[in-house]
MIFI-188423 format. One record per residue (C-alpha): x, y, z. Coordinates in steps of 0.2 Angstrom, whole numbers, plus 2048, in hexadecimal, padded with zeros to 3 digits. Example, Ala and Ser with C-alpha at 12.3 -4.5 7.8 and 13.67 -1.06 7.14 Angstrom:
<pts>
83E7EA827/8447FB824/
</pts>
This chain:
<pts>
85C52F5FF/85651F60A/84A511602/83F516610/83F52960B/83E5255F9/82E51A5FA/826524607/8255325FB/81C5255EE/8085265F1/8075155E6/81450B5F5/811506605/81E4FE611/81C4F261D/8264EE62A/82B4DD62E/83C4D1635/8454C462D/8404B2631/8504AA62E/85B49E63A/8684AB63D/86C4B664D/8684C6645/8564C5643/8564D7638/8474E4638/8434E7627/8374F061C/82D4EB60D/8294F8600/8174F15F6/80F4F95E8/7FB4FF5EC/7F54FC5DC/7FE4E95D9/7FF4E15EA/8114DE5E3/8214E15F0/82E4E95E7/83C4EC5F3/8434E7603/84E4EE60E/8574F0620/84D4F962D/859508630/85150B643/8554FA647/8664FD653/86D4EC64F/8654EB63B/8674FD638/8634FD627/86E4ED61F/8684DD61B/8724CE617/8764C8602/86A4BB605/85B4C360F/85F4D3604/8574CA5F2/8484C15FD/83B4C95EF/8454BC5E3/8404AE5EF/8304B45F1/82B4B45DF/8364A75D8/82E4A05C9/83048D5D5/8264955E2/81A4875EA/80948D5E5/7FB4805E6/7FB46E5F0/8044625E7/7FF44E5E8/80C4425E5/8074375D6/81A42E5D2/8264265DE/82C42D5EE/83B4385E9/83643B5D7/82F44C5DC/8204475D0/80E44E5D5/7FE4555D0/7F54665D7/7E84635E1/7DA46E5EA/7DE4725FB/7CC46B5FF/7D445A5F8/7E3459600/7DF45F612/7D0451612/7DC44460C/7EA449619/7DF449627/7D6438622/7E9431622/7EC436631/7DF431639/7E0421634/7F2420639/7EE42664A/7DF41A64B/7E940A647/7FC40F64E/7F741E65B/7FC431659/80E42E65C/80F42764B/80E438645/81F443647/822455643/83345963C/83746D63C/84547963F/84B48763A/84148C629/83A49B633/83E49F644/82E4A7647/8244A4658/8134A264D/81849863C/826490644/81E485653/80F491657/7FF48964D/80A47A64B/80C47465E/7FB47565F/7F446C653/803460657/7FE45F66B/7EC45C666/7EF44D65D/7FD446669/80844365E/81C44165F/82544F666/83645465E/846459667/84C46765C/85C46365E/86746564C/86E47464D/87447B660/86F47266D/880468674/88747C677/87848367D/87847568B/88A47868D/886489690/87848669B/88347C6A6/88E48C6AA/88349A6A6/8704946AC/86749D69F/86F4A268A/8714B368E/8814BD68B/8874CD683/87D4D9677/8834DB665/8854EC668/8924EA676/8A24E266D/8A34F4666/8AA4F6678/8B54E9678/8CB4E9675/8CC4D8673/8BF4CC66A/8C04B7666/8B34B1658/8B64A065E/8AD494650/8A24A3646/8A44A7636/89B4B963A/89B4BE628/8924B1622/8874AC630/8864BE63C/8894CA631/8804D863A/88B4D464C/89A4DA63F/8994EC640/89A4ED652/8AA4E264F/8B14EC644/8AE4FD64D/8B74F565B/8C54EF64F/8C6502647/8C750865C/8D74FD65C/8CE4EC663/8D94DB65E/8CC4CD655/8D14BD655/8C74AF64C/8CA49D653/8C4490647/8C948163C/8C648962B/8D049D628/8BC4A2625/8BA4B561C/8B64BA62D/8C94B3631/8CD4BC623/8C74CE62A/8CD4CA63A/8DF4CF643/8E14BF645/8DE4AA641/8E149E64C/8DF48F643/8D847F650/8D346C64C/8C046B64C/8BB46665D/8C9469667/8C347C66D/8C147667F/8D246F680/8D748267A/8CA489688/8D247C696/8E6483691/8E0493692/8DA4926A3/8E84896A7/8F34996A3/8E84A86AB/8E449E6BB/8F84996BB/9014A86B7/8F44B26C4/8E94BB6B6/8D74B76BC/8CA4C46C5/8CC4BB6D6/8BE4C86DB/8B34C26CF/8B54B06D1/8B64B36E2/8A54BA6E2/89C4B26D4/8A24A46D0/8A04916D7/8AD4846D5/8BD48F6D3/8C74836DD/8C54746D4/8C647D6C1/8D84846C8/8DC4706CE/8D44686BD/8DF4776B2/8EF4736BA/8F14636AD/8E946C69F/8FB476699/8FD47F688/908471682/8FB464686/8EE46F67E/8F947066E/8FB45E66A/8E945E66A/8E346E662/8F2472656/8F548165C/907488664/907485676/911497675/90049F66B/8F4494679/9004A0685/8FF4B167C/8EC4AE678/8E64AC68C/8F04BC690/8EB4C5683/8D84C068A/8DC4C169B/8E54D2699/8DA4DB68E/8CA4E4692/8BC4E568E/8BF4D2687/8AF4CA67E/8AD4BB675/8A04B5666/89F4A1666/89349A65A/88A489657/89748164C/8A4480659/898473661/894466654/89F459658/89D44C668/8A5457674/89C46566D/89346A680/8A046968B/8AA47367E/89C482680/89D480693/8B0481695/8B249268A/8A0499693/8AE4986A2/8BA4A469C/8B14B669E/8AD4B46B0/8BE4AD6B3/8C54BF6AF/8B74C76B2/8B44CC6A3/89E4CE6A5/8A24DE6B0/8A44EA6A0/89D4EE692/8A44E5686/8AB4D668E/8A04C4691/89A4B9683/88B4B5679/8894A3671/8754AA672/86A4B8677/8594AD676/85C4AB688/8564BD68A/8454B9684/8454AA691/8374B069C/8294B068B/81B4A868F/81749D682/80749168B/7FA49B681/80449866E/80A486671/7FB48067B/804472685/7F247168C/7EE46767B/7F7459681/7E945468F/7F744B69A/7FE44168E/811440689/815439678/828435677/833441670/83C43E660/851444660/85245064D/86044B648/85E43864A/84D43863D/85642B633/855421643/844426645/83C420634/844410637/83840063A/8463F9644/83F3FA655/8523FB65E/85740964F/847412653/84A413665/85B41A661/85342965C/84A42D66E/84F43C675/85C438683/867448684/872444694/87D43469B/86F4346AA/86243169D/85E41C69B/86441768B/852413681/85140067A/8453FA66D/8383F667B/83740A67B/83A40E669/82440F668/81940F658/82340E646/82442263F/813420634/81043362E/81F44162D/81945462C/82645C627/827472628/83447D629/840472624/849466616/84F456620/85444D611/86245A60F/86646261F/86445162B/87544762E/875435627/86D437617/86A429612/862422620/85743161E/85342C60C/85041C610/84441E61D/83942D610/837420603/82D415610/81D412605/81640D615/81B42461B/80F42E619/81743E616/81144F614/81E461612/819471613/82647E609/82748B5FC/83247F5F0/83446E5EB/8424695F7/84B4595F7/83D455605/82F45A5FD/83444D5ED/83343E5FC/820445600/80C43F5FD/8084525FE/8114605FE/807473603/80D4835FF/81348F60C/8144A260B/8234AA60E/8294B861B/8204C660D/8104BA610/80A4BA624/80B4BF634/8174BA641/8214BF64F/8344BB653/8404BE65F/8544BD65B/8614B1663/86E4C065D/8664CE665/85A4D1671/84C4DB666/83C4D4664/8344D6651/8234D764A/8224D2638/8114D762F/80B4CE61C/8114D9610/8094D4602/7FC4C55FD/7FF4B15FD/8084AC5EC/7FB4A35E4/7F24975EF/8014965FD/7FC497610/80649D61F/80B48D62A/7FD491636/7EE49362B/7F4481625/7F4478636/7E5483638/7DB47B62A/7E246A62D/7DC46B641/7CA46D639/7CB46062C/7D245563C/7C345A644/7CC463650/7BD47165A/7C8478667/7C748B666/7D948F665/7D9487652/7CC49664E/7D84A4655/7DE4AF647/7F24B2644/7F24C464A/7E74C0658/7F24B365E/8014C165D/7FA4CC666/7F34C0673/8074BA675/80C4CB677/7FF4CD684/8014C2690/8134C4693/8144CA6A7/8284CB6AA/8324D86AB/83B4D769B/82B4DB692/8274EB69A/8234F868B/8204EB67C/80E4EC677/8064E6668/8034F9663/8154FE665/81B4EF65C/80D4F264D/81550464D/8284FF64C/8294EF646/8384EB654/8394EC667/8484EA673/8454E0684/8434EB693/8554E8697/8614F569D/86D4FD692/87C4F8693/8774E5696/8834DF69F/87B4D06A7/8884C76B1/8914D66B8/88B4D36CB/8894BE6C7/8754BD6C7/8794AD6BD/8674A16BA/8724936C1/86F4896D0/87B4936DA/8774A36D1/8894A36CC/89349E6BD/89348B6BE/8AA4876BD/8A14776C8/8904706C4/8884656D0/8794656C4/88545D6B7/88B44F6C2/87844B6C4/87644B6B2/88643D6B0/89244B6AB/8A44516B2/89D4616BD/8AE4696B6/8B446F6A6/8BF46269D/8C145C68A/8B5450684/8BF44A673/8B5449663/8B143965B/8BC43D64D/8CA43965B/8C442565D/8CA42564A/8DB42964D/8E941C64E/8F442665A/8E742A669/8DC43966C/8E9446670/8F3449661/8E643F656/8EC43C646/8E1433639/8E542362E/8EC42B61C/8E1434610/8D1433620/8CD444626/8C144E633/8B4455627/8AA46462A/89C46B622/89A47E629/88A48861E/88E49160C/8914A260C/8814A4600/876498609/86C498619/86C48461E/86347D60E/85A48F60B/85C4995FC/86648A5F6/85B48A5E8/85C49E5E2/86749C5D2/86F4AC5D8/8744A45E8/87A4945DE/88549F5D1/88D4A75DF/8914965E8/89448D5D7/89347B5DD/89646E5ED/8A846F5EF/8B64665FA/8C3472603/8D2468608/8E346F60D/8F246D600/8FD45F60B/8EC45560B/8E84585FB/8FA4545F7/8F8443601/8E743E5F6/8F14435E6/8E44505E3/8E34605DB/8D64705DA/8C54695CE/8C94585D0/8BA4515D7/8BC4425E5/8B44365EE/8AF43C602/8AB42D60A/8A742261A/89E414623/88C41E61F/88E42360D/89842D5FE/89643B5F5/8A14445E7/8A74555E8/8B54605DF/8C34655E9/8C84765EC/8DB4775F2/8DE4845FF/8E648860F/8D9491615/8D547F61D/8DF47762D/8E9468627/8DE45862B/8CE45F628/8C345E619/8B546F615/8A546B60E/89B47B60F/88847860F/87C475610/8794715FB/8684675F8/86C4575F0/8614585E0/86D4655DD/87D45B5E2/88944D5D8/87E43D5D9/8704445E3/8794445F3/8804545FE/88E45260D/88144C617/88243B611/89343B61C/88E44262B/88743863A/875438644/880435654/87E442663/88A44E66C/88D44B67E/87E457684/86E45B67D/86F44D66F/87445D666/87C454653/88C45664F/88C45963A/8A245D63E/8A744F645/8A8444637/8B743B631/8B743461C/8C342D612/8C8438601/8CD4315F0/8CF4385E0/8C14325D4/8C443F5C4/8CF44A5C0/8CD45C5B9/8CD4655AA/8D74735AA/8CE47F5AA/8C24755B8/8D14785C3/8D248B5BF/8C048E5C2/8C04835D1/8CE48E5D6/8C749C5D6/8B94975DF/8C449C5EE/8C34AF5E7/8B14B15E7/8B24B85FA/8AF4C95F2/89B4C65F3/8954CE601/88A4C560F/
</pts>
């Protein structure tokens, strides 16, 4: 019997539909069983009607009760009473902390002007009304700084845009079709697990999968085939490749011929790009460089999943845009199951957001814009580091100087996110949150790493909590999620607490007094396009779930219809000549390269220095549910993964804890000995928070605020460090350690 037909038959349960609000592409339906008499929720599940859910959630989302009423749950508003990054405070009423908030900032606004005040969020909910709903407004209203929400996937999805014109590709559902797929930089177990089952149904019908990535990942592991690749040499891989099919004949010349711009000029730029050029840099076989393209020339349908870690490093966005190149090189968007997805946000593209956001707040005034991933930067009373932190995402953007760096950061509201785990340079970020001079407030469900640094800290409600509405960037469904059960304690959603603090601001516009259902409904209805035909507030009330009014099969390239310029797939792009970039595909080298003493193509690195990268534990969700003592016995502790010759070079072995260092910081980690890494290249998986890391420090304190070459997107993989041996195990340390590499058996 299913949980839905087991509690349905329970008068005391009722069951509430909802969707995950998790950065992930699956965005899974699920449904809430809660008991009448207790208000309690006690049990969760996969919506079994959802087509791309059906019925599974992930090990994480699957014990979301556990987070939900965890004895640390953040119930009441805290006021800090010891020093910043104690984590000491005091409850206070919400009458209290709300007047003394909105005093603050006011004053800061009075003396320094609203751009003092910076809003730092992500991806703690992807949800259109507690992410950035209630939030923008309150934010536009005051004038404050805007942020560039650029940490996670911005270099690749610019990348993308260059070639594609909008982040739309291939449904989940469709790589059931395929005969030949690349997971090019995914690890779909750990991070898509709900795209696998189409995989693997195309695997049982005889497909090939083959997973292209630095580390042999579990999803390597299930896979026909690794091909193990230096981090950020992908587009050199994607160049040879095109250099093979457009040689040897293997192209659609149809396609191309028809939809396509710049073929000319790609087959020219190729010509120098051979496998054996491409291997020097890549460390793959010019022979497997050769195999591989006519394997993906030659096979059909052909589909290809690329993810967001294939793009953290400097190169990151031309990367993206070389391998967006391949499918309409072959032609491969004319079937189902051949093209590519990096995202399907792009089919939600046409959402009209005006009456959520209220850009209207702003009254014609336009406060800078502060880069994410630089908030070190940004907390600095440096006036030229400050201005290194203005968003400047292309070469044709003037480079900011301290004359435009503005007001000092004065007040940091920080929601949806933990920046003093998750932001690269560490310990310029630590630095700048023990400003006394920083008035900072968090809002959360647990006492993060960030919320030790803050004045106030409010207590947020969880998914179970609120309303909100979400659409997917791994399908194209849009969800509903209702409240299930009560606020914990004295929690608020996100947007009751901009809500309260736009009245304590003195903030009258009308739009602060619109409840959070009412503002749902109000987005769902003033959608006009085409896509939205058929999803109405009653239908999703009813289901829970709603596909866009798409056709089935999607196959949205198979007659061009490209959003570019030309309407075509971008080989050339004018518009990235006007934006200071090569208009053709090409390799743009990853910083790690300027370490090497032997030049960028067959880069080596001085001895025991190596590219580290820092892709997300299998238990973890960025820095959520890194706090779950379930999640942590599963992950056991921070770990370095290093291959056996470098780990042979350093004189290390398995449990011996070392020294991962560079020019911004250290931190100290046990090594795991495995070959499941590409020689040269250090693993740190992530993302750990550092109160729960050796010293107080996570991998973060390695990693750089420096941009990729489009969209100031960060680039966490490019790192290089310098490993040394700093203790040596205990036996049976190096046994546990050991078998660390075991533990795949725990499902996602």
């Amino acid at each position: 019997m299913s949980k839905l037909a087991q509690y349905s038959a329970d008068p005391n349960i009722r069951i509430i539909t909802g969707a995950c609000p998790h950065d992930c592409p699956d965005t899974c339906a699920w449904q809430v069983a809660v008991e009448r008499d207790s208000g309690r929720a006690v049990d969760i599940w996969g919506n079994a009607d959802h087509p791309v859910t059906q019925g599974r959630l992930c090990g994480k989302v699957d014990r979301y009760l556990e987070r939900t009423y965890h004895d640390g749950r953040l119930t009441t508003p805290l006021r800090r009473v010891g020093p910043k990054g104690s984590g000491q405070f005091e409850p206070v009423s919400w009458e209290t902390a709300l007047a003394d908030i909105a005093a603050r900032l006011q004053a800061l606004v009075a003396e320094h002007g609203a751009e003092s005040v910076l809003p730092w969020s992500y991806g703690g909910t992807l949800g259109f009304l507690q992410g950035e709903g209630m939030a923008s407004r309150f934010f536009n209203q005051m004038g404050a700084s805007q942020l560039a929400r650029t940490i996670c996937s911005e270099a690749g999805f610019e990348g993308y845009l260059y070639t594609m014109g909008a982040a739309e590709g291939m449904e989940p559902e469709a790589y059931a079709h395929a005969r030949l797929i690349l997971i090019w930089g995914s690890n779909t177990l750990t991070s898509n697990l709900h795209l696998w089952p189409f995989i693997a149904e195309a695997q049982k019908a005889g497909a090939r999968v083959i997973v292209i990535d630095p580390a042999e990942t579990r999803t390597a592991r299930a896979a026909d085939e690794w091909i193990a690749i230096r981090p950020g040499t992908d587009g050199a891989l994607a160049l040879a490749m095109m250099h093979v099919i457009i040689g040897e004949g293997l192209h659609d010349a149809d396609y191309v011929a028809r939809y396509t711009e710049g073929f000319d000029a790609l087959a020219a730029r190729v010509v120098a790009w051979t496998p054996e050029r491409a291997a020097l840099i890549t460390g793959v076989p010019a022979e497997r460089i050769r195999t591989l393209a006519r394997a993906y020339a030659t096979t059909q349908p052909a589909a290809i999943r690329v993810n967001y870690g294939m793009q953290r490093h400097f190169g990151g966005g031309m990367a993206m845009r070389t391998i967006a190149c391949l499918p309409a090189l072959i032609g491969a968007w004319r079937q189902v199951g051949g093209g590519i997805q990096l995202s399907a946000s792009g089919a939600f593209r046409h959402m009209d957001k005006r009456n959520l956001h209220r850009p209207d707040l702003l009254a014609g005034r336009t406060p800078r814009t502060i880069t994410m991933n630089r908030l070190g930067d940004a907390l600095s009373l440096d006036p030229t580091v400050r201005a290194r932190a203005i968003y400047h995402p292309r070469p044709a953007d003037p480079m900011p100087t301290a004359a435009d760096a503005g007001a000092p950061v004065k007040a940091l509201i920080v929601y949806n996110a933990n920046p003093a785990a998750v932001a690269p340079e560490q310990a310029a970020v630590t630095t700048g949150l023990r400003r006394e001079d920083l008035f900072t407030v968090v809002l959360d469900h647990f006492a993060t790493d960030t919320a030790d640094y803050a004045d106030y800290v409010l207590p947020a409600t969880t998914q179970l909590e609120h309303w909100d509405m979400h659409r997917s960037y791994g399908h194209t469904y849009l969800a509903l999620n209702q409240p299930a059960i009560a606020p914990v304690g004295q929690s608020l959603p996100n947007s009751e607490i901009f809500r309260r603090l736009a009245a304590a601001m003195g903030y009258t516009h009308a739009c602060f007094s619109e409840g959070d259902a009412q503002i749902l409904r109000a987005l769902v209805e003033a959608q006009t396009h085409a896509r939205f035909a058929g999803i109405t507030w009653q239908r999703l009330l009813e289901a829970g779930f709603a596909r866009m009014n798409l056709p089935q099969p999607w196959l949205p390239f198979a007659e061009g219809n490209y959003a570019t310029p030309s309407g075509k797939c971008e080989f050339y792009s004018a518009r990235m000549a006007q934006d200071g970039y090569d208009p053709l595909p090409t390799w743009t080298p990853p910083r790690w390269t300027q370490s090497s003493a032997t030049g960028v193509e067959a880069a080596t690195l001085p001895s025991r220095s190596f590219i580290c990268i820092s892709p997300p534990a299998h238990s973890f969700l960025n820095s959520t549910f890194a706090n779950l003592e379930r999640f942590i016995q599963r992950e056991e502790q921070p770990l370095l993964h290093m291959h056996p010759v470098d780990a042979a070079a350093c004189a290390v072995a398995s449990g011996d804890v070392v020294r991962v260092a560079n020019e911004l910081g250290a931190v100290e980690l046990p090594v795991l000995v495995t070959e499941r890494i590409v020689p040269g290249t250090v693993l740190a998986p992530g993302i750990w928070w550092a109160k729960q890391s050796p010293g107080r420090r996570n991998i973060n304190q390695v990693t750089t605020q420096d941009e990729a070459d489009m969209g100031a997107g960060a680039i966490f993989y490019d790192a290089v460090v310098h490993v040394e041996a700093v203790a040596r195990a205990e036996p049976k340390q190096a046994v546990q350690t050991a078998a660390a590499e075991m533990a795949d058996s725990v499902m996602a």
